[in-house]
N, C-alpha and C positions, 0 to 999 in steps of 0.2 A: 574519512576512514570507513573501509565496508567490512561491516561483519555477519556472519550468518548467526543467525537464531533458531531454537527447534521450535515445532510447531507446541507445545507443552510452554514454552520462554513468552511466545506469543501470549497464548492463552492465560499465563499468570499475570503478562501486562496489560491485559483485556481486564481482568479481575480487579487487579489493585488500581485499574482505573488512572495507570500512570501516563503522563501528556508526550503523546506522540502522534506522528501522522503517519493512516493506515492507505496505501496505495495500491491499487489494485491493479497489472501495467496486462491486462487481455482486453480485445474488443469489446465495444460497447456494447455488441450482442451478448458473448459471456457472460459483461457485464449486470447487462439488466437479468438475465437467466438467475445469476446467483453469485452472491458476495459476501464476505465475511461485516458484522456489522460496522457500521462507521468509514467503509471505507469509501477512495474516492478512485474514481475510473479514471487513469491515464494514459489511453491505446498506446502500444509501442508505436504506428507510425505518427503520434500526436505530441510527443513529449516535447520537443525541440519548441516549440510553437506554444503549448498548454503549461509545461511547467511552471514554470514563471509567476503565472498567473494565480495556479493552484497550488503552486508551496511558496510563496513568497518569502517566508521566515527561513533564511539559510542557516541561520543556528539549529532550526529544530531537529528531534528526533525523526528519523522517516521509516518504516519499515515498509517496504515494497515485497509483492510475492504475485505470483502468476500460476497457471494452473500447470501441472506436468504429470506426468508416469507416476508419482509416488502420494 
């Protein structure tokens, strides 16, 4: 199921240090530029190929975000 989160919902599950995985889905240039902490880089043309490998646990929480206009 997908659901969206504000960036504030983030930030308190950043704080209370609750067990999720944080994914960052812009290139690896972006990436290395700058990332919120913890997270892990999944180029949108790499996921098909990377996934797997870097979220193995399909129970877990995921929160994915990318950069945009806002």
């Amino acid at each position: 199921m997908v659901q969206t989160i504000s960036r504030d919902d983030l930030l308190n599950k950043i704080k209370r240090a609750d067990k999720f995985q944080l994914v960052e889905v812009l290139p690896k240039v972006a990436y290395e530029h700058a990332h919120l902490p913890g997270a892990i880089n999944l180029p949108p043309d790499r996921i098909k190929d990377m996934s797997a490998t870097l979220l193995p646990d399909k129970t877990a929480d995921i929160i994915v975000y990318c950069g945009g206009p806002t």
